[in-house]
C-alpha positions as CSV (number, residue, x, y, z in Angstrom):
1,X,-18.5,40.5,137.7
2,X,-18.0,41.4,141.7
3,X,-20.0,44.2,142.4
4,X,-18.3,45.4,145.3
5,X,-15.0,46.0,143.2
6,X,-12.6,48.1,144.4
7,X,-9.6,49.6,141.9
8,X,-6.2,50.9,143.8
9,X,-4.2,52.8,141.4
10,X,-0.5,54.1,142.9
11,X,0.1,57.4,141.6
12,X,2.2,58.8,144.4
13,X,5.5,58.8,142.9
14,X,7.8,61.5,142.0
15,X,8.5,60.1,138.6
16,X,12.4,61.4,138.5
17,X,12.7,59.8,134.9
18,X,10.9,62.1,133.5
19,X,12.0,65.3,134.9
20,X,11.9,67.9,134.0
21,X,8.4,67.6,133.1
22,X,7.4,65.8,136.5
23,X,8.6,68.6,138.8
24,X,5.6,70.5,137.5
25,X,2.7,67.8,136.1
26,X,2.4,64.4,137.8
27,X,3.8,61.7,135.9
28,X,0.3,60.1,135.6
29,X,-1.1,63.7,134.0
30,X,1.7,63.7,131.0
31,X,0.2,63.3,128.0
32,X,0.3,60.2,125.0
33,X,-1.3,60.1,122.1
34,X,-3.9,62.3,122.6
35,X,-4.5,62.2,126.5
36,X,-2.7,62.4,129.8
37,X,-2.0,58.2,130.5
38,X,-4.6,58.2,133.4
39,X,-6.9,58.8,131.0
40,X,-6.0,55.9,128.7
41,X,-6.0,53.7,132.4
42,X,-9.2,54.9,133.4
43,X,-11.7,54.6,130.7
44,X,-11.8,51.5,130.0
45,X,-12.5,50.9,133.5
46,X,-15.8,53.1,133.3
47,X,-17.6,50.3,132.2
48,X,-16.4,47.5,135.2
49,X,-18.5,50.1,137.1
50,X,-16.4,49.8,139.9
51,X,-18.1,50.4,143.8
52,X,-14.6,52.9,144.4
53,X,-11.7,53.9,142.6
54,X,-8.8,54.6,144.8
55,X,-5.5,56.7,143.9
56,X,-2.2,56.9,146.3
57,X,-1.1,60.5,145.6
58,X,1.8,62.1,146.9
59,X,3.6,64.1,144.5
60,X,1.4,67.2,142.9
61,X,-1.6,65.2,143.9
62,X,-4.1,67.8,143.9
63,X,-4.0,67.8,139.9
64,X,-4.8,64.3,139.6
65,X,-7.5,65.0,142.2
66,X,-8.7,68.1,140.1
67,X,-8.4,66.1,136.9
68,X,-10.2,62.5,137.8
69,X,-12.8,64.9,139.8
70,X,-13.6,67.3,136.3
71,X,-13.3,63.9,134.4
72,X,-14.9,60.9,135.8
73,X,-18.5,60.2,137.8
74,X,-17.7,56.8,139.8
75,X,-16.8,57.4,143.3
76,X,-13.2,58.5,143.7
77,X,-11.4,57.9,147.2
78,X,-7.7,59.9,146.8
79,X,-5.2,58.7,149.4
80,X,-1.8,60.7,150.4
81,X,1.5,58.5,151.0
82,X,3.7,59.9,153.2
83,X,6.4,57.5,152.7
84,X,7.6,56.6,149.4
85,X,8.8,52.9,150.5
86,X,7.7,51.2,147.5
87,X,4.7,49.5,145.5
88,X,4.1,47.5,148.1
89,X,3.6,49.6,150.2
90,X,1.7,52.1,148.7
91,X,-0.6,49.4,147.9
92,X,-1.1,48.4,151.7
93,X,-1.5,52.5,152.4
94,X,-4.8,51.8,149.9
95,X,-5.9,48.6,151.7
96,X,-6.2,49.9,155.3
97,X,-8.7,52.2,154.2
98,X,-11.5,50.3,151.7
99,X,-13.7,47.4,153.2
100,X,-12.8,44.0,152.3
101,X,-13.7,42.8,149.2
102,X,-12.1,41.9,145.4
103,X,-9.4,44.3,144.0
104,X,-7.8,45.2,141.0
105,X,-4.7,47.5,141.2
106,X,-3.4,48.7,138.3
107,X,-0.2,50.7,137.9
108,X,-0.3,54.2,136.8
109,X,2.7,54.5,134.3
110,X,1.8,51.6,132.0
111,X,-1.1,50.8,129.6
112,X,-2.3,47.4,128.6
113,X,-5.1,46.8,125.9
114,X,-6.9,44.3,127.6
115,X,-10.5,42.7,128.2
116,X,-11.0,43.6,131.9
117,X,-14.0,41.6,132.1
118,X,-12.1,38.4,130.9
119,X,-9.0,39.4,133.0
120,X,-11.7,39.5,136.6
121,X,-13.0,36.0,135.4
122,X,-9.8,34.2,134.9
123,X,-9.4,33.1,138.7
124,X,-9.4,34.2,142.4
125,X,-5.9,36.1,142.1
126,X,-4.9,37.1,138.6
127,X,-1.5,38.7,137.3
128,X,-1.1,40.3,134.1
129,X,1.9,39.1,132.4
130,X,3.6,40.0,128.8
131,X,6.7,38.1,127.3
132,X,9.6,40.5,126.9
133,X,13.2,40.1,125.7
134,X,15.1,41.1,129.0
135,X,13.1,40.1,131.8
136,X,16.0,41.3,134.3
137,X,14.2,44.7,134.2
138,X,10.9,43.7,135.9
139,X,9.8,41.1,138.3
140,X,8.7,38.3,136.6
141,X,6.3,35.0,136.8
142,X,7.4,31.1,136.7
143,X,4.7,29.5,135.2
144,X,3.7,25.7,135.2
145,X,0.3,23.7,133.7
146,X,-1.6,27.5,133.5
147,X,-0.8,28.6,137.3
148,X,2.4,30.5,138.6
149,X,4.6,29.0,140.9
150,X,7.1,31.7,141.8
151,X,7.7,35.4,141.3
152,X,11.0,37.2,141.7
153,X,11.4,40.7,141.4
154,X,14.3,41.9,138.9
155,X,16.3,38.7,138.9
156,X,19.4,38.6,137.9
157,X,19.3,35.2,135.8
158,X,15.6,34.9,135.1
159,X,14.6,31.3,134.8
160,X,11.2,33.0,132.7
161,X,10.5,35.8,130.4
162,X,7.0,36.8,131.8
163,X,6.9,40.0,133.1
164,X,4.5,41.3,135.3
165,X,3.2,44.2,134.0
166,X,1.5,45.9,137.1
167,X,-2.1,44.5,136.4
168,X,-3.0,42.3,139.4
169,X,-6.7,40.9,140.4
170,X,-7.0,39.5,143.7
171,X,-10.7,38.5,145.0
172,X,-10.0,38.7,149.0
173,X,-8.3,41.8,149.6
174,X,-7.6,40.6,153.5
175,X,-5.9,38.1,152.4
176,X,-3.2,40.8,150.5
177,X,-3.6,42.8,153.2
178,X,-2.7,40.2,156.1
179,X,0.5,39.3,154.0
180,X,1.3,43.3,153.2
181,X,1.2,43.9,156.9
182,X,3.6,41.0,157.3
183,X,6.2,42.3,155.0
184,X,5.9,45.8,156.1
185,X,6.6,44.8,159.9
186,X,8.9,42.2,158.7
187,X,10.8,45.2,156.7
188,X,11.3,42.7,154.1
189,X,13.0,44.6,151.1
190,X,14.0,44.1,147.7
191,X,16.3,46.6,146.6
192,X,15.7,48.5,149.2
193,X,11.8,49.1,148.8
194,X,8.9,47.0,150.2
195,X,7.7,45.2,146.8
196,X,4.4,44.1,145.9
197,X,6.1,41.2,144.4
198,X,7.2,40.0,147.5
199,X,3.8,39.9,149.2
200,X,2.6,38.6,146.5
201,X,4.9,35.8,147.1
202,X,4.0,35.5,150.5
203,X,0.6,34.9,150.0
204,X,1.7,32.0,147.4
205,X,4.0,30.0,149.8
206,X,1.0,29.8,152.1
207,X,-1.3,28.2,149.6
208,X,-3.2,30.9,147.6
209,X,-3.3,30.3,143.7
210,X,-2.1,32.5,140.8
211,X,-3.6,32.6,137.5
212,X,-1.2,33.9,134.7
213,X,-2.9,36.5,132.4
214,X,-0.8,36.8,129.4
215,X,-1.9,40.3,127.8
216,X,-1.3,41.2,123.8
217,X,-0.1,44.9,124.0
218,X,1.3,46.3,126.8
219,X,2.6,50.0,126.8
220,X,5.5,51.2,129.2
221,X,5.2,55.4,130.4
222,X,8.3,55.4,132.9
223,X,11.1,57.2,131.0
224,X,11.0,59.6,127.8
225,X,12.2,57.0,125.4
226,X,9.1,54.4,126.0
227,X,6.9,57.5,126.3
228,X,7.6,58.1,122.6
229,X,7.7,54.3,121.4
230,X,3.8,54.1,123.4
231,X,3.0,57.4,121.4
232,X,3.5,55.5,118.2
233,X,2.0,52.2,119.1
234,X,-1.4,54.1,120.5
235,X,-1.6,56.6,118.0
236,X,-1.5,53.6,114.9
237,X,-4.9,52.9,116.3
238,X,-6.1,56.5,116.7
239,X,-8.6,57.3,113.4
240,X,-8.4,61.5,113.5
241,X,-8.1,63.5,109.8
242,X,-7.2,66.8,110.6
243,X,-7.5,69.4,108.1
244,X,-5.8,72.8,108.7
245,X,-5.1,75.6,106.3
246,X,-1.4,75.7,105.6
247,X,-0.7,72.8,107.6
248,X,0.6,69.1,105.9
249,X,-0.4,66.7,108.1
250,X,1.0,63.3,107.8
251,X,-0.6,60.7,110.3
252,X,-0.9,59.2,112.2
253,X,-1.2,62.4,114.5
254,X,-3.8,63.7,117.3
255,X,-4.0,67.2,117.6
256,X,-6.7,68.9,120.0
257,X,-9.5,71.3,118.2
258,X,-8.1,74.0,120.2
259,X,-4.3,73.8,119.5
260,X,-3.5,77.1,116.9
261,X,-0.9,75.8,113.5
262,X,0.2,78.1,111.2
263,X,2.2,77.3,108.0
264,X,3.8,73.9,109.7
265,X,4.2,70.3,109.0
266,X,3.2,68.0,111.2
267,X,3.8,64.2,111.6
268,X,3.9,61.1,111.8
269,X,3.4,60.3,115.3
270,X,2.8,63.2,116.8
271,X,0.4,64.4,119.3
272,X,-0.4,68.2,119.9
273,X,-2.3,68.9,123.1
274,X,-4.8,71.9,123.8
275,X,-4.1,75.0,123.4
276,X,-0.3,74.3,122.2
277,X,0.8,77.1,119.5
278,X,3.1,76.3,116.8
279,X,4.2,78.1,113.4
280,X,6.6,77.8,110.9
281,X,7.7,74.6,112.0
282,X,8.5,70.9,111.4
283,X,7.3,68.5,113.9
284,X,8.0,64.4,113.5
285,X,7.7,61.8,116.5
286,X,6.8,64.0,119.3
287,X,4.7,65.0,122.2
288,X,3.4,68.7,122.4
289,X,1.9,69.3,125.7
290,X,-0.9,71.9,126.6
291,X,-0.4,75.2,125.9
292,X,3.1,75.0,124.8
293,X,4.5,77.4,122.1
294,X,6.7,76.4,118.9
295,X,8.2,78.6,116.6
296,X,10.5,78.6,113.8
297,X,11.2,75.0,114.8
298,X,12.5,71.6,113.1
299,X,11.9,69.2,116.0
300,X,11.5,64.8,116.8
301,X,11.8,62.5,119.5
302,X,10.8,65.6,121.5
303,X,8.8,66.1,124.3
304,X,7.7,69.7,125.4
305,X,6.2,70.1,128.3
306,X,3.2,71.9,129.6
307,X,3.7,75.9,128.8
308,X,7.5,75.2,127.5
309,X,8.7,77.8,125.2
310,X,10.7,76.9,122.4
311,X,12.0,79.1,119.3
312,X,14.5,78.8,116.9
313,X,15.5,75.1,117.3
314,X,16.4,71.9,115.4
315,X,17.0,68.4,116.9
316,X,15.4,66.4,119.6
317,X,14.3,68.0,122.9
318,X,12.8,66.9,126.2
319,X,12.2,70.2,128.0
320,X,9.5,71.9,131.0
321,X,8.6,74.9,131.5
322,X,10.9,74.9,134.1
323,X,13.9,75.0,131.3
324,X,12.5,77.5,128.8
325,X,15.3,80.3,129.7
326,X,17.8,77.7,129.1
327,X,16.3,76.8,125.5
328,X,15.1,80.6,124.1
């Protein structure tokens, strides 16, 4: 393992599918089976015992700052992007300011379950990579005897179903940089953002080698729907028995010691956050968020957001504190 090795995480975007609950919390704050998907991003990474940890904020930054800072001992460099020009780019914002050394970026809207240890070892440059029925989505790997021979971001007729899943290892971070700043002053686009895929590309036409990493489970946190679906997956894993007078708990569910239940059913797959209130309700495949309130309620596939108010309801809901007149 380096011992000089730096993480980058991008955090800086605005995350417009999931308003309404990103125009108050930053996406990487909003919370998934039991914890805001930082969290479930950064712990594992405790152990690496990485020499910095760097985050591109933008967006509500000073809660992730506040959060990592209440949350986490290794040294913690937070970076603002003024320009949202894409991954690439944000990623190059993070390499003009650590020395050179290796790197491992991760993205901060997805979770893989994976051996970060074996994923460092695998080779000099190392992508994380996870077969998936409709490649056209993501940019994607071609693969040949073990090494990658080509990426393309969000191709239209994929020639491989290997999508990188924003889990990248590369051991000269001048290298990446040399070919970021190339691309940037270049203005080389890809659907009209600078994409790390590109410069990723770059570096491979000029002789760099690429180890595909292939990863078991692999959790997407972009939009609502595969917010919920990563809920379920994470929480089949989560061991909690909760016992609550008056409260039926079917799990698998995670509910925080201080969240208040009264006379309610709750579950399967749903995760209650602190503080949350609920009473006289029916909860089933949902997010509760901190200190949001619940009442008289028959609710799924619902997200409610930090502080949201609802009362009275049946069906599925996505709603912020930012809507609660429109729901009461």
């Amino acid at each position: 393992m380096p011992n000089d090795l730096k993480i980058i995480i991008p955090a800086a975007g605005i995350g417009k599918r999931l308003q309404p609950h990103t125009l108050t919390t930053p996406k990487p704050l909003i919370p998934v089976a039991g914890k805001p998907m930082l969290a479930h991003i950064l712990d594992p990474l405790v152990e690496l015992n990485p020499a910095e940890v760097v985050l591109v904020i933008g967006h509500l930054g000073d809660q992730i700052v506040d959060y990592v800072q209440k949350n986490y001992s290794f040294k913690a460099t937070f970076i603002k992007q003024q320009n949202l020009l894409g991954l690439g780019y944000a990623v190059n914002v993070a390499l003009q300011k650590i020395s050179p050394g290796p790197v491992l970026i991760i993205l901060s809207d997805t979770i893989a379950k994976v051996d970060y240890k074996k994923f460092i070892m695998a080779g000099e440059n190392v992508i994380g990579l996870k077969e998936v029925a409709d490649p056209r989505r993501f940019g994607i790997a071609i693969t040949e005897n073990n090494r990658i021979v080509e990426f393309e971001e969000k191709p239209s007729q994929p020639r491989s179903n290997l999508a990188i899943i924003g889990l990248y290892y590369i051991d000269n971070s001048n290298i990446l940089k040399t070919h970021a700043e190339n691309i940037i002053e270049l203005d080389k686009r890809t659907s009209g953002e600078i994409q790390l895929t590109d410069i990723l590309d770059s570096m491979l036409s000029n002789g760099n080698d690429f180890n595909p990493y292939v990863v078991d489970s692999w959790y997407d946190c972009g939009k609502v729907e595969t917010i919920l679906e990563t809920n379920r997956s994470l929480l089949k894993d989560k061991k909690q028995t909760a016992n609550i007078p008056g409260v039926e708990i079917i799990e698998p569910v995670s509910i925080d010691s201080t969240a208040i239940i009264e006379n309610s059913t709750i579950g399967p797959n749903v995760s209650i956050s602190g503080f949350a209130r609920i009473s006289n309700s029916t909860i089933t495949d949902s997010i509760v968020s901190q200190n949001a309130v619940i009442e008289d309620c028959v609710i799924e596939q619902s997200i409610i957001g930090v502080e949201a108010a609802i009362k009275g309801k049946t069906g599925s809901f996505n709603i912020a504190r930012t809507e609660v007149k429109n729901i009461i």
